[in-house]
DRENTI-29810 format. One line per field, with one value per residue (C-alpha): residue number from 1; residue in one letter; y negated, x negated, z. Coordinates in steps of 0.02 Angstrom, whole numbers, plus 50000, padded with zeros to 5 digits. Each point is the difference from the previous one (the first is absolute). Example, Ala and Ser with C-alpha at 12.3 -4.5 7.8 and 13.67 -1.06 7.14 Angstrom:
2
k = 1 | 2 .
r = a | s .
c2 = 50225 | 49828 .
c1 = 49385 | 49931 .
c3 = 50390 | 49967 .
This chain:
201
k = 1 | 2 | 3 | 4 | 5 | 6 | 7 | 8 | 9 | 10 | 11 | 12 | 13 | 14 | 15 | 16 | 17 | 18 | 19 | 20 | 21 | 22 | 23 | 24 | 25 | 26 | 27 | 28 | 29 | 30 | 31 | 32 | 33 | 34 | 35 | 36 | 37 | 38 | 39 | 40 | 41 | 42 | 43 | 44 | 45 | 46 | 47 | 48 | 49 | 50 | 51 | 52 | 53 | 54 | 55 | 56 | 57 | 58 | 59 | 60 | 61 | 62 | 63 | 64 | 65 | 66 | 67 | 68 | 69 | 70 | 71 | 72 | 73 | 74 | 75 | 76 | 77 | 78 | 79 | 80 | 81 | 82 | 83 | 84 | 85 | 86 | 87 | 88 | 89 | 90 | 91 | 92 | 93 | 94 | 95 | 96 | 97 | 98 | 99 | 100 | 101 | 102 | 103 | 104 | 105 | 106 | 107 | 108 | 109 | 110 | 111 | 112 | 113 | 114 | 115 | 116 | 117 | 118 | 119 | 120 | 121 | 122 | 123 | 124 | 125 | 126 | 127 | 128 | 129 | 130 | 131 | 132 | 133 | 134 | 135 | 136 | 137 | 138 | 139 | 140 | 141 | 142 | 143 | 144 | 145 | 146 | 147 | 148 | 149 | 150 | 151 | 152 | 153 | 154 | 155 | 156 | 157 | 158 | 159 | 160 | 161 | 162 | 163 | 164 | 165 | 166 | 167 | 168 | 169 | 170 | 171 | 172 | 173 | 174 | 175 | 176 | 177 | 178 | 179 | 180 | 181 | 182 | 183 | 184 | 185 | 186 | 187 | 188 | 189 | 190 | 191 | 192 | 193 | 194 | 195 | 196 | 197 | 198 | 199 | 200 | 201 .
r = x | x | x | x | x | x | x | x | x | x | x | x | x | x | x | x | x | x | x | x | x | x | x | x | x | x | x | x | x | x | x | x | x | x | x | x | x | x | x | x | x | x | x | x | x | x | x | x | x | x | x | x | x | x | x | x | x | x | x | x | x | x | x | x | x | x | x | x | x | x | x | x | x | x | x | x | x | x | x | x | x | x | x | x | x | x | x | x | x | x | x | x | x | x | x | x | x | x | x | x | x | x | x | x | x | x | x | x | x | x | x | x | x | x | x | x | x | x | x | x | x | x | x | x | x | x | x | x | x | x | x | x | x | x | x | x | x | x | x | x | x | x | x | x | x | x | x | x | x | x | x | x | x | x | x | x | x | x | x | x | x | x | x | x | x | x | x | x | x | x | x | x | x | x | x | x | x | x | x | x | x | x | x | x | x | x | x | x | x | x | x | x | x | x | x | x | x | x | x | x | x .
c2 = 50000 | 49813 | 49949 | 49814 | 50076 | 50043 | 49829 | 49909 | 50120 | 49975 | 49799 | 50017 | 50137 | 49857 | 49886 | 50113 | 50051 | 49845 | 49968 | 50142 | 49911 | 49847 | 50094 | 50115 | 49864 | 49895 | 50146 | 50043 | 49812 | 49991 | 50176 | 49949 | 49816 | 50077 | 50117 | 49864 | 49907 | 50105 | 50099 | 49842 | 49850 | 49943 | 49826 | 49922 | 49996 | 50209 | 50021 | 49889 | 50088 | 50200 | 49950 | 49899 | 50155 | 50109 | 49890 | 50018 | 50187 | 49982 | 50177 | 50017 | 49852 | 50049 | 50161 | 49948 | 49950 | 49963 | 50109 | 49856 | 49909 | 50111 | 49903 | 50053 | 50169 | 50022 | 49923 | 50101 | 50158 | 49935 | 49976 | 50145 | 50094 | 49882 | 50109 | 50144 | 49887 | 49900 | 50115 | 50067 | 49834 | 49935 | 50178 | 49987 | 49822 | 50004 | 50152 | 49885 | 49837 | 50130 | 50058 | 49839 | 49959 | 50144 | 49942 | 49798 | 50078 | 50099 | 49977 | 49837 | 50113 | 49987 | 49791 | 50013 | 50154 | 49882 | 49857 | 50065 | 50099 | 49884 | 49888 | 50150 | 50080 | 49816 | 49998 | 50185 | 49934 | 49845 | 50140 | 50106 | 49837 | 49930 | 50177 | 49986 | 49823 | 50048 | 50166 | 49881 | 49877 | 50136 | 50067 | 49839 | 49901 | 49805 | 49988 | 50082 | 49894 | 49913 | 50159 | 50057 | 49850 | 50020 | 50158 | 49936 | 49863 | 50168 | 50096 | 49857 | 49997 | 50169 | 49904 | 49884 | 50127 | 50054 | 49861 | 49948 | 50186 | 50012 | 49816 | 49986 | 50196 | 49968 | 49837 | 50093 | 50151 | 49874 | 49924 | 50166 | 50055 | 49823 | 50061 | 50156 | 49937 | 49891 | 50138 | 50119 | 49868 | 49981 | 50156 | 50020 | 49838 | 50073 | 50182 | 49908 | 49897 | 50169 | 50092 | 49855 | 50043 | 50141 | 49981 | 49867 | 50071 .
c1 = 50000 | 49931 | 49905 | 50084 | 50195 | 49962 | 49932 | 50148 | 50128 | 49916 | 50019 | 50171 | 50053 | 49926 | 50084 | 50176 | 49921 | 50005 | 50195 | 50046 | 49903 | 50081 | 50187 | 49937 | 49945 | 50148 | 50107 | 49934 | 49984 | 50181 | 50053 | 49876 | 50085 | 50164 | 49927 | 49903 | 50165 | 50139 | 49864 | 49874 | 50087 | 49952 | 50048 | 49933 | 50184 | 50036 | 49833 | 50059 | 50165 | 49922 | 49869 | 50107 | 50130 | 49843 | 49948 | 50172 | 50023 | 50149 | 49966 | 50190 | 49989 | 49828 | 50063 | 50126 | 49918 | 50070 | 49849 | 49944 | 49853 | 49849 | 49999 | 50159 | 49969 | 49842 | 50092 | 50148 | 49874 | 49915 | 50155 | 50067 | 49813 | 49995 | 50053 | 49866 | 49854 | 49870 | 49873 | 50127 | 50064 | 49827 | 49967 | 50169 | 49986 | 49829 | 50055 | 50129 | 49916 | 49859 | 50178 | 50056 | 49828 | 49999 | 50165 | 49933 | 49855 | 50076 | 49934 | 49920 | 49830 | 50045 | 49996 | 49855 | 49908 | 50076 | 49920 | 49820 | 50015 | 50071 | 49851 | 49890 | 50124 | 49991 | 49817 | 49996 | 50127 | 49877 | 49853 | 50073 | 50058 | 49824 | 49945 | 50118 | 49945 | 49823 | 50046 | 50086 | 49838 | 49916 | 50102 | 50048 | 49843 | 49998 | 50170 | 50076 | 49965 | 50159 | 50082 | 49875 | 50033 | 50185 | 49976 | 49905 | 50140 | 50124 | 49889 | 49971 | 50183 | 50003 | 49920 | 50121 | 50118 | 49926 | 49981 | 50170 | 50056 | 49884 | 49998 | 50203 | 49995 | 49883 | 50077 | 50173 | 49927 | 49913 | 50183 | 50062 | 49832 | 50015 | 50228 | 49940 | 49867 | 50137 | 50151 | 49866 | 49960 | 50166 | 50023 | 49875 | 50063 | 50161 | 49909 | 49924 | 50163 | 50058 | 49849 | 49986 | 50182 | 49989 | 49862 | 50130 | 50073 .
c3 = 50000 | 49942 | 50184 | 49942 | 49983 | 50178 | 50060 | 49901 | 50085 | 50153 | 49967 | 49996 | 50115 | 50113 | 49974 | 49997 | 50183 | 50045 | 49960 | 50098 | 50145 | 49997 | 50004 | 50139 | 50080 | 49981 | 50045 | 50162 | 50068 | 49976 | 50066 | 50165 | 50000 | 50020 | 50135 | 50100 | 50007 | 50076 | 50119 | 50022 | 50032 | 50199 | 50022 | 50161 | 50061 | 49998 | 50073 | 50162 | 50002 | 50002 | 50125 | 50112 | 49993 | 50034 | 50158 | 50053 | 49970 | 49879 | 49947 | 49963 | 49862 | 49916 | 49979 | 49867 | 49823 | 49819 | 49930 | 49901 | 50115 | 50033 | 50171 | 50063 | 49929 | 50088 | 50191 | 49963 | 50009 | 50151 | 50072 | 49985 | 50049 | 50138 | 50167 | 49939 | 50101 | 49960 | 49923 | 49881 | 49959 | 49940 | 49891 | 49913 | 49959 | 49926 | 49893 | 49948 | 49952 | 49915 | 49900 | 49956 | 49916 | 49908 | 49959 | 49945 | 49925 | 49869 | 49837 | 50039 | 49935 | 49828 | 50033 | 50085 | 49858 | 49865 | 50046 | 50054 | 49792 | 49911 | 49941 | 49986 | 49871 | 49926 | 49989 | 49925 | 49872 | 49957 | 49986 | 49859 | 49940 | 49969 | 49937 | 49868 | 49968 | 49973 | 49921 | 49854 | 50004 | 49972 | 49856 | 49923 | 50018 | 50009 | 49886 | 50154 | 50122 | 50002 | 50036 | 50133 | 50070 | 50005 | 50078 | 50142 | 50047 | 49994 | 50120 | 50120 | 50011 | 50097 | 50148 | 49992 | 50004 | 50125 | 50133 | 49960 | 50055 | 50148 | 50073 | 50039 | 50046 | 50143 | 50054 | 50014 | 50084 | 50125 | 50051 | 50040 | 50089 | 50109 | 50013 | 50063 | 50116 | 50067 | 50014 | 50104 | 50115 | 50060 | 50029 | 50104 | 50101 | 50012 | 50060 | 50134 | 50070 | 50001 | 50081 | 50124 | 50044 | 50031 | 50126 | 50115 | 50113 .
């Protein structure tokens, strides 16, 4: 098989590679949008309410929960785990806030693999870009340089491609890392309000 059929398919199975980044990419920051807002949302006012309820032992009230808010969801378990002591209490919540990371964590890899590959699948694409520039230098001679040249501004175009892919990719998977950060601290506020409780006697 002709070594430059390969680097021209290669080109532009790039560049096709590339597309399907950009929609998987689009696709999952919208499926984890929609995820980090019914489970995520902790505004400072619910945070006040569950700890002052915790303080007060409303164990009654934090037990009920419209399965929407991964807050009341996680002191509607401690709640109800409550009266098994403290040690218990601090093993079952900490295998739940490991579970609800698991949870917010899922698929944010491909973000976080698209955006670390991206530019170096660009950067291939501008390699067997330039090889087929030179290849046609070398075949065409000085009445191809016009061409060669041509080639060359399509092949730096795969880095561009690229960085375009890669730069939003990472800033989007850097919001959810910083959502996440924020979701698991709480928790572990609200783990300790509860721990602390239980140790008053």
């Amino acid at each position: 098989m002709d070594t430059m059929f390969l680097v021209e398919f290669g080109e532009n199975a790039i560049f096709l590679l590339m597309l399907v980044a950009s929609i998987l990419a689009v696709a999952v920051t919208v499926e984890r949008v929609i995820v980090f807002n019914r489970l995520g949302k902790a505004p400072d006012s619910l945070m006040k309410d569950l700890i002052s309820k915790i303080r007060g032992k409303d164990f009654a009230s934090l037990k009920e929960t419209d399965g929407k808010s991964v807050y009341k969801n996680f002191t509607s378990f401690a709640s109800s785990e409550y009266s098994g002591g403290h040690d218990s209490l601090s093993e079952l919540m900490q295998g739940r806030v490991i579970e609800t990371r698991i949870e917010l964590e899922k698929r944010l890899p491909i973000l976080s693999t698209l955006g670390n590959n991206a530019p170096f699948l660009g950067l291939l694409g501008t390699v067997l870009g330039v090889i087929k520039a030179f290849n046609g230098l070398g075949t065409l001679g000085n009445s191809g340089a016009e061409v060669v040249m041509k080639s060359i501004s399509v092949a730096l175009l795969a880095t561009a491609a690229g960085l375009f892919v890669a730069i939003p990719v990472v800033m989007t998977n850097n919001f959810f890392a910083k959502k996440l950060k924020v979701v698991i601290q709480n928790l572990e506020i609200l783990s300790r309000e509860f721990l602390a409780s239980s140790l008053k006697k």
